[in-house]
N, C-alpha and C positions, 0 to 999 in steps of 0.2 A: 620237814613235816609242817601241813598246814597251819597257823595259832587257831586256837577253839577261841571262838565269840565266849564272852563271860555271861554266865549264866542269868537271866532275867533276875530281878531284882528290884521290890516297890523302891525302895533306892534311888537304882539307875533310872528307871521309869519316870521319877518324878526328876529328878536333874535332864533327862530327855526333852519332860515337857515342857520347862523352863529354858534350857537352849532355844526350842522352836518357839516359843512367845518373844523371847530375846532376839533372836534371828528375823522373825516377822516382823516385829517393832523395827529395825536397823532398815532391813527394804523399806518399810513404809515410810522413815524415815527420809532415805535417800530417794525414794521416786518422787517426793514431794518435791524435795530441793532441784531436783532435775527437771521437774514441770517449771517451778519456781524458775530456773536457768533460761531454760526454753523460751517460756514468757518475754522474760526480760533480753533476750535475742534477738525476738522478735520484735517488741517494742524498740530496741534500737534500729536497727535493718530500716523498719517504718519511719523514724524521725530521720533517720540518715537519707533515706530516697524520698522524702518528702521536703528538705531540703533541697536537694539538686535538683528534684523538680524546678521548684523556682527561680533556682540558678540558673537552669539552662534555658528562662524567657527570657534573662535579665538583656540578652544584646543579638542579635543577631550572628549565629557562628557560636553562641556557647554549648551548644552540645555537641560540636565536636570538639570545642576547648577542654568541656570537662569531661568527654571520654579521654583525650589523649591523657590530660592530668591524672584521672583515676585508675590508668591503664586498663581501659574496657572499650569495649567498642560501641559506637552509637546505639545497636542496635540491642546491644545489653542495656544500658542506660534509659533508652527508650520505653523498653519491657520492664524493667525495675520502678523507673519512675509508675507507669501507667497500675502496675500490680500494687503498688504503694501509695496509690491515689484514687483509686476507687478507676483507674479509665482515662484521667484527663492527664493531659501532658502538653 
């Protein structure tokens, strides 16, 4: 046999409406930190390939020294470096 829902109740209703501002609060919570996250991913990713950029003028032959190093291939490195520098590489 089915359980019956308990009967409506200002009660229940306001412990309801407290769960869902509590539950809201918690999301909005956690999508900040995730933006927050993101951000800072991002900001690394950029100092990282903005780095190797400059690595790979430093001699002749270094970009493919620092694809084999990074395990990538030039042409990854090439498109990283250039998306992480506005174009220039």
């Amino acid at each position: 046999m089915p359980r019956q829902r308990p009967r409506p109740s200002e009660e229940r209703e306001a412990a309801r409406r407290a769960l869902v501002e509590r539950l809201k609060k918690a999301r909005a919570e956690r999508d900040k930190a995730l933006e927050a996250a993101q951000k800072a991913i991002e900001e690394a990713e950029q100092k990282f390939w903005r780095a190797v950029g400059s690595e790979v003028k430093s001699y002749h032959g270094a970009q493919g020294d620092t694809a084999e190093f990074l395990d990538y291939t030039r042409d990854h490195v090439l498109k990283q470096v250039k998306k992480h520098q506005g174009g220039t590489a």
